[in-house]
C-alpha positions as CSV (number, residue, x, y, z in Angstrom):
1,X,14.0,-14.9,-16.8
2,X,11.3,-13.9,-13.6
3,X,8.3,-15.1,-13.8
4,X,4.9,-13.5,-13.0
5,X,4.9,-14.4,-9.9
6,X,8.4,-13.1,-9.0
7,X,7.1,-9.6,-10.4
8,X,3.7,-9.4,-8.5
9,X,5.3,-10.6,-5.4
10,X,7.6,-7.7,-5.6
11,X,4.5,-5.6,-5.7
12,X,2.6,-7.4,-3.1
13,X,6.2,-6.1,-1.0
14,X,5.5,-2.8,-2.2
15,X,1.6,-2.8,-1.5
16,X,1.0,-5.4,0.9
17,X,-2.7,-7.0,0.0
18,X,-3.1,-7.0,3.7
19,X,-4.0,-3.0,3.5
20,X,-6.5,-3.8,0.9
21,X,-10.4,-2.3,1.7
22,X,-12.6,-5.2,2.6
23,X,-14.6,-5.0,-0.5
24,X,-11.5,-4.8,-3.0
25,X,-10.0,-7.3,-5.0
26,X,-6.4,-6.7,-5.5
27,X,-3.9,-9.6,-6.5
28,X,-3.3,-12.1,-9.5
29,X,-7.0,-12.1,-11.1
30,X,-6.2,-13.7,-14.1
31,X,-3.0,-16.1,-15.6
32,X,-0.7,-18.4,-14.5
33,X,2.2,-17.5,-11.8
34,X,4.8,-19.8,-12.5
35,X,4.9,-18.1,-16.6
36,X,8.1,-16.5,-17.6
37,X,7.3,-12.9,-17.8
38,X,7.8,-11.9,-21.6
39,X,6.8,-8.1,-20.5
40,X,4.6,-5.8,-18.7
41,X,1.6,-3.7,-19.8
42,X,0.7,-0.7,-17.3
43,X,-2.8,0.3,-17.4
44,X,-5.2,2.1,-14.6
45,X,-8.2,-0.2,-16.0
46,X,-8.4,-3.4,-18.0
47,X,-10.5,-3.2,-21.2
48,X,-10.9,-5.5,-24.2
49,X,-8.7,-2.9,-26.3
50,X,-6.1,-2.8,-23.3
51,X,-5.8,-6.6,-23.5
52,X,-5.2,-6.3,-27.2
53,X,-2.3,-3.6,-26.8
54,X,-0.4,-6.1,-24.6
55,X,-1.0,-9.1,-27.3
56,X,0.6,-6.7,-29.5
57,X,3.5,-5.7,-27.3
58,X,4.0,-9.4,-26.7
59,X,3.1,-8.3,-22.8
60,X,1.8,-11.5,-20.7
61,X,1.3,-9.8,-18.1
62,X,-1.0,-6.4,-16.9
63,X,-0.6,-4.6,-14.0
64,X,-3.6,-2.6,-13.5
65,X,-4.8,0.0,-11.0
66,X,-8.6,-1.0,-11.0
67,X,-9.4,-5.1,-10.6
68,X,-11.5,-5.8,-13.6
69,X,-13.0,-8.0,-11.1
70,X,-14.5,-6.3,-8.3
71,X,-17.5,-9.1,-7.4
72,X,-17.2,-13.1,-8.2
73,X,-17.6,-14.0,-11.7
74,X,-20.7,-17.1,-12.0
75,X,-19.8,-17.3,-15.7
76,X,-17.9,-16.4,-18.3
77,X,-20.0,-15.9,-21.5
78,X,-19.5,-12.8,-23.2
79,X,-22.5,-10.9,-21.7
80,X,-20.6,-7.7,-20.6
81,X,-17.0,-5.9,-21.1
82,X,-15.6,-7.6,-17.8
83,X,-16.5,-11.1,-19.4
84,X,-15.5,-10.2,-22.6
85,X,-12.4,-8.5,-21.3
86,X,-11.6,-12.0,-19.3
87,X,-12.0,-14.3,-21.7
88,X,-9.8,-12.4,-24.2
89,X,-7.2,-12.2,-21.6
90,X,-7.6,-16.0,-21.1
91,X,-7.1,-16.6,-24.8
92,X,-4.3,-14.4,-25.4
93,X,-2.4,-16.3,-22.3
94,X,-2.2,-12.9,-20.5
95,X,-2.1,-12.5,-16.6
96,X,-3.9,-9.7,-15.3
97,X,-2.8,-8.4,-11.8
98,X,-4.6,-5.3,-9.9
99,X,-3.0,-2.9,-7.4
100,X,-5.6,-0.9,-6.0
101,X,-6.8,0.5,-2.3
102,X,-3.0,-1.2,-1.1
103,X,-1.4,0.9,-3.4
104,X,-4.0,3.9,-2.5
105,X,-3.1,3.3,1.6
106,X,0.7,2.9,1.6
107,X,2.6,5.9,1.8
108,X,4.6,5.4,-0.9
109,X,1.7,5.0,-3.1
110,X,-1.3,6.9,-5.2
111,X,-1.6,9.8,-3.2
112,X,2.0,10.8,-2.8
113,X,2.5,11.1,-6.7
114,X,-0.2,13.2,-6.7
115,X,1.0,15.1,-3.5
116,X,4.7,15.2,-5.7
117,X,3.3,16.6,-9.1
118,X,1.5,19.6,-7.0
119,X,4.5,19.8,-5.7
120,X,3.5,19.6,-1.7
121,X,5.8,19.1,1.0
122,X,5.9,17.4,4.0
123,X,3.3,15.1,3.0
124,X,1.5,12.9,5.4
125,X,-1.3,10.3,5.9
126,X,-4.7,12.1,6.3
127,X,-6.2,9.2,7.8
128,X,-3.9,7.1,9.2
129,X,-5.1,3.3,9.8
130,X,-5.2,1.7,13.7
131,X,-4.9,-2.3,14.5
132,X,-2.3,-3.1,11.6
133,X,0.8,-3.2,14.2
134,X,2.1,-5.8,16.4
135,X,4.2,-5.9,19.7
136,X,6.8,-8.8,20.3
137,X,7.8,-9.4,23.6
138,X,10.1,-12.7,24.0
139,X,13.1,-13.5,26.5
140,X,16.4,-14.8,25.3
141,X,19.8,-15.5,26.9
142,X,22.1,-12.2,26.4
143,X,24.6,-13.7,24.3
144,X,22.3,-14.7,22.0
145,X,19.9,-11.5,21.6
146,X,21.7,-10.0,18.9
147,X,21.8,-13.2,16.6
148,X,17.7,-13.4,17.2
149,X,16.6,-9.9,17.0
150,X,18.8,-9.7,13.2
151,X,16.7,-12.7,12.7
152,X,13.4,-11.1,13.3
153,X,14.6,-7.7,11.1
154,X,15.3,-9.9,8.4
155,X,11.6,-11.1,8.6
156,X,10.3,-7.2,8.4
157,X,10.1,-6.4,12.4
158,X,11.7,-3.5,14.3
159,X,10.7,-0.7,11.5
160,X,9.3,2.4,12.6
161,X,8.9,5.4,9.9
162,X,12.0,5.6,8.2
163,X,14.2,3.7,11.2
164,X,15.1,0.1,11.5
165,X,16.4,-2.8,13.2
166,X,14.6,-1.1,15.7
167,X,13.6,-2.9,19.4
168,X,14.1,-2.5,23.5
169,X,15.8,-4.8,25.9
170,X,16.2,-5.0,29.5
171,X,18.2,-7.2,31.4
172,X,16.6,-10.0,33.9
173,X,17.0,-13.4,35.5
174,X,14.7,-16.1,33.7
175,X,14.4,-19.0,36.0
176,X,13.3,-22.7,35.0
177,X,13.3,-26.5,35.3
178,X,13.5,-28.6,32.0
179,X,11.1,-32.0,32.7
180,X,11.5,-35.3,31.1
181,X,12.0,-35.7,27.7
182,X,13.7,-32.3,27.1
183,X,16.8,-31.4,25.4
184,X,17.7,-27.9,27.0
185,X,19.8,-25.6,25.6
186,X,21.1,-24.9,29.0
187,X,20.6,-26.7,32.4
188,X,19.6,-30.3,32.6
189,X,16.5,-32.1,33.2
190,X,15.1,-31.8,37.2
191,X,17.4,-28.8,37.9
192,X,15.8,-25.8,38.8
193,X,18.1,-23.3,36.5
194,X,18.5,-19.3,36.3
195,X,19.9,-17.4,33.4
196,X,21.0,-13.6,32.9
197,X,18.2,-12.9,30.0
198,X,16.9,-9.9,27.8
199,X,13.2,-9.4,27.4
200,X,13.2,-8.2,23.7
201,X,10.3,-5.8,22.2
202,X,9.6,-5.5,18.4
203,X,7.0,-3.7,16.4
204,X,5.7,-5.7,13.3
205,X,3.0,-5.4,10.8
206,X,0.3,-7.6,11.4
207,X,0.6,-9.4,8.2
208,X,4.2,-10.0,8.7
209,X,3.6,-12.0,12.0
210,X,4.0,-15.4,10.9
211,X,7.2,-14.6,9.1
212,X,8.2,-13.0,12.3
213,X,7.0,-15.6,14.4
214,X,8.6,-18.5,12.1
215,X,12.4,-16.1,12.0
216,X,12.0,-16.4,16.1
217,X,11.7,-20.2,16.5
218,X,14.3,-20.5,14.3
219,X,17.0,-18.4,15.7
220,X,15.8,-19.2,19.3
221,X,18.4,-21.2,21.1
222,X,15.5,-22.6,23.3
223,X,13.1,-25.8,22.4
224,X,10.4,-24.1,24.0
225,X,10.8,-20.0,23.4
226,X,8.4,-17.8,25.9
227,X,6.7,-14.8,24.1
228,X,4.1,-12.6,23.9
229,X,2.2,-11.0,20.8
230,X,-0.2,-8.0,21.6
231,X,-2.3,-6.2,18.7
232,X,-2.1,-2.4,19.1
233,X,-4.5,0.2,18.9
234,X,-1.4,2.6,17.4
235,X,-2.2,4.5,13.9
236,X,0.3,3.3,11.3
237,X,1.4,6.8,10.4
238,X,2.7,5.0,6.9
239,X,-0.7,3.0,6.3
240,X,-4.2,5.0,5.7
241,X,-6.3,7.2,3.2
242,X,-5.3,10.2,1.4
243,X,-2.2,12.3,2.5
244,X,-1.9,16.0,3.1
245,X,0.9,18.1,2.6
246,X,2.2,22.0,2.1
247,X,2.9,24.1,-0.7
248,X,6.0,25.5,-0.5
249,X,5.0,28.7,-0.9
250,X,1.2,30.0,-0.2
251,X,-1.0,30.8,-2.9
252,X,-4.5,32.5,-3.6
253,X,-7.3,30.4,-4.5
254,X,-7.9,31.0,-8.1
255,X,-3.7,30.9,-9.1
256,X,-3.4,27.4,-7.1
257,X,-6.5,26.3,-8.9
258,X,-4.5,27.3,-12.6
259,X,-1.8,25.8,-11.2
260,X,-3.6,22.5,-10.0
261,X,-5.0,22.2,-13.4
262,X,-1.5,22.7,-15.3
263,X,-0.1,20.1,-12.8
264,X,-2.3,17.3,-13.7
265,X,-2.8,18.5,-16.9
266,X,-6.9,18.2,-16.6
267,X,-10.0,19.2,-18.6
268,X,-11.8,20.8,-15.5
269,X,-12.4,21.4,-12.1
270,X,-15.5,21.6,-9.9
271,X,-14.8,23.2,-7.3
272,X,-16.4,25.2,-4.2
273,X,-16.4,28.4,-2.9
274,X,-13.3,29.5,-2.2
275,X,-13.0,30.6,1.5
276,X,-11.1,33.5,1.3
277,X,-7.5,31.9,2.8
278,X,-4.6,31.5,1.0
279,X,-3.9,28.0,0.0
280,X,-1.1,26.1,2.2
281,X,-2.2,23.4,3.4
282,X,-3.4,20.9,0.8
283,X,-5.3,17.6,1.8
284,X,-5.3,14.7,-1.3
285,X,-7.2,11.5,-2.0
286,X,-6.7,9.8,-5.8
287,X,-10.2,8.3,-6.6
288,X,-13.5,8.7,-4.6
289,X,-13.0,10.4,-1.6
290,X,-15.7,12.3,-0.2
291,X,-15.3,10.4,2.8
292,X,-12.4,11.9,3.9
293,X,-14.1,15.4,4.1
294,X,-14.1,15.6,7.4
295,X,-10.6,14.3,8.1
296,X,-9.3,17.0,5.8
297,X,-11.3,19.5,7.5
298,X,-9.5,18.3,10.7
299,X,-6.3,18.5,9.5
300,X,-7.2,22.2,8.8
301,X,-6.1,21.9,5.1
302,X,-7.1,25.2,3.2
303,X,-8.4,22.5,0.1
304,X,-9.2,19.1,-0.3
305,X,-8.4,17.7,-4.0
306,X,-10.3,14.4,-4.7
307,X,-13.4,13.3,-7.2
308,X,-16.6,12.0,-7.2
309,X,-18.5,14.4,-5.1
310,X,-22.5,14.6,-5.7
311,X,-24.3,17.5,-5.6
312,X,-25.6,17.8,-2.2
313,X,-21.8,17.0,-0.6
314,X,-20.4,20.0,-2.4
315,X,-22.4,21.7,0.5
316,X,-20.6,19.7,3.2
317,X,-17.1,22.6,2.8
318,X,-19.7,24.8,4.8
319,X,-17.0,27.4,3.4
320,X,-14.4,25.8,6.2
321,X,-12.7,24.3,2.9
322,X,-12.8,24.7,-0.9
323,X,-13.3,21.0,-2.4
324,X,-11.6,20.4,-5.7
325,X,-13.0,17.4,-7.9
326,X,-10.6,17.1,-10.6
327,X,-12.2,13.8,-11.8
328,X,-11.6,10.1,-10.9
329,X,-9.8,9.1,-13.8
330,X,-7.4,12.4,-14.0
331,X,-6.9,12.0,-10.4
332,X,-4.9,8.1,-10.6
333,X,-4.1,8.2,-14.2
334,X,-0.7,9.2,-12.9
335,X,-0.6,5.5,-10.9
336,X,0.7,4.1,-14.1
337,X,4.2,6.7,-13.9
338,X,4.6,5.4,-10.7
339,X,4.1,1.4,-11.1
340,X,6.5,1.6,-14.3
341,X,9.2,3.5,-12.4
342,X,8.7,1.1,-9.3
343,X,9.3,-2.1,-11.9
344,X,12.3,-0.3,-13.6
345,X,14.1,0.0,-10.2
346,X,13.9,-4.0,-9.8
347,X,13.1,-5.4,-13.0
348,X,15.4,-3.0,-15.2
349,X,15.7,-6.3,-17.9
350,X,12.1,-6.9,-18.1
351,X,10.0,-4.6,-20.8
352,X,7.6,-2.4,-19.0
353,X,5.2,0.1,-21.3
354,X,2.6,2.6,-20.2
355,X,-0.9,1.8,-21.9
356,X,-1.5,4.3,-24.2
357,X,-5.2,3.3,-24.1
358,X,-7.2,5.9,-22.7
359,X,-9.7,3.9,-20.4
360,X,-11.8,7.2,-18.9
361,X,-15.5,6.5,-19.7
362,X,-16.3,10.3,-19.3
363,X,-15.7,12.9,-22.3
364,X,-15.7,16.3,-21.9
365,X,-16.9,19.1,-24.5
């Protein structure tokens, strides 16, 4: 039977923590990894009565958008739903584990279920994110290049978009001399030596570069293996905020709006003036995302679809864009359909259930 930390290591795979914002908290919050998983409760947040569906459902472990921890805890006494929520979690031997701004920045993620229920097409990153890729460079003797570079693949190098075992090679001599106490792989100690080499070049994430870096010295015929690791300033076109996409067919303003709202199926939308385009181009961001205003602007998108706008940034569209803010909850609720359909695909044995909690603090009338 898996344990908890075989299923949220598969997520961690899915939504590396490493694309996490700074202030998040996403990870194993709560439990023991090394429990055998007895099943899996979905939720977007973690409340008291959440904790108690998954006692019920004989769940030890929640997956949840939101951490129910976003600062540290100094105690645990009661004094607030967070503790309360803990401590019952605690009691009932339940893990807690929160997906959050790594699932919101992967491309896979948050934004492109919402970008798939509209019903948008070739989606993108809005704002793609710079200084998360790695070059390898490293020289090898020919006959051996193959052997390493599957090594490094294996490790997660050499994928670009929806390519891999991706890399360059060109041919050159590599010249050395081993010294005393070496073993060399070829040559022998005090004699200068040449060898036909490749220089290799791979593309990595930059939180896959020890696994990268351990996959090389290991397949490496060489004691002592010559490389180079450079931090780029590229933008991961598969790691950022929001995504924006196009309808397959344009629409006016007010019918995309009805059709928005029958979509998500939601209460309400605020929304700005329209401009007076048809709608095409459609820029997304689950959650708060007034930040991305400009981005969307810049990516001439005809509407931005996000929540949590105050007042004075409704003025910000400047009639350039019409802002839809269909809510923050009604915006990710959605997350859940997608982490329960990306457990089924591994974890097909293992019990996964959608809360049916509805965690939104905000009623409408």
């Amino acid at each position: 039977m898996p344990k908890i930390k075989d299923i949220t290591a598969y997520l961690d795979r899915i939504a590396p923590p490493a694309y996490q914002e700074n202030y998040d908290n996403s990870g194993l919050i709560a439990g023991e990894p090394h429990k055998e998983i007895t099943g899996v409760l979905v939720t977007l947040d973690v409340t008291e009565d959440v904790v108690e569906e998954a006692s019920k459902r004989s769940c030890n472990l929640i997956v949840a958008h939101h951490p129910i921890i976003f600062k540290g805890l100094k105690r645990l006494t009661g004094s607030n739903y967070v503790e309360r929520t803990v401590m019952m979690a605690l009691r009932n031997d339940i893990a807690i584990y929160a997906i959050h701004t790594n699932l919101d920045n992967v491309h896979t993620g948050v934004n492109r279920k919402i970008c798939e229920m509209i019903g948008l097409e070739k989606t993108k990153i809005l704002a793609p994110k710079k200084n998360l890729l790695k070059k390898l460079e490293f020289f090898v003797p020919e006959e051996n290049t193959k052997e390493v570079l599957n090594a490094l693949h294996r490790a997660g190098a050499g994928e670009v978009g929806n390519y891999d075992h991706c890399s360059f090679r060109s041919s050159g001599t590599g010249s050395f001399r081993p010294g005393e106490g070496t073993k060399p792989h070829i040559g022998a100690q005090d004699v200068q030596e040449e060898v036909k080499e490749h220089k290799a070049e791979v593309l990595l994430p930059a939180h896959k570069e020890h696994a990268v870096l351990q996959a090389l010295f290991a397949a490496h015929p060489y004691e002592e293996v010559a490389y180079y690791l450079f931090l780029l300033e590229n933008e991961n076109q598969e790691v950022g905020s929001g995504m924006v996409g196009e309808l397959p067919q344009p629409m006016q303003a007010m019918e995309f709006l009805r059709h928005l709202k029958r979509s998500m199926n939601l209460n309400m939308i605020r929304y700005t003036k329209p401009t007076g385009r048809e709608i095409r181009r459609v820029a997304v961001c689950g959650g708060a995302g007034s930040f991305l205003l400009g981005q969307a602007k810049r990516s001439q998108a005809d509407v931005f679809i996000t929540a949590d706008f105050k007042y004075h940034e409704f003025f910000d569209a400047e009639d350039s864009i019409m802002i839809a803010d269909i809510g923050h909850y009604e915006s990710e609720v959605y997350t859940k359909d997608l982490l329960v359909e990306i457990l089924n695909k591994k974890f097909a044995n293992i019990a996964s259930y959608l809360s049916e909690v509805v965690t939104n603090p905000i009623a409408y009338l």
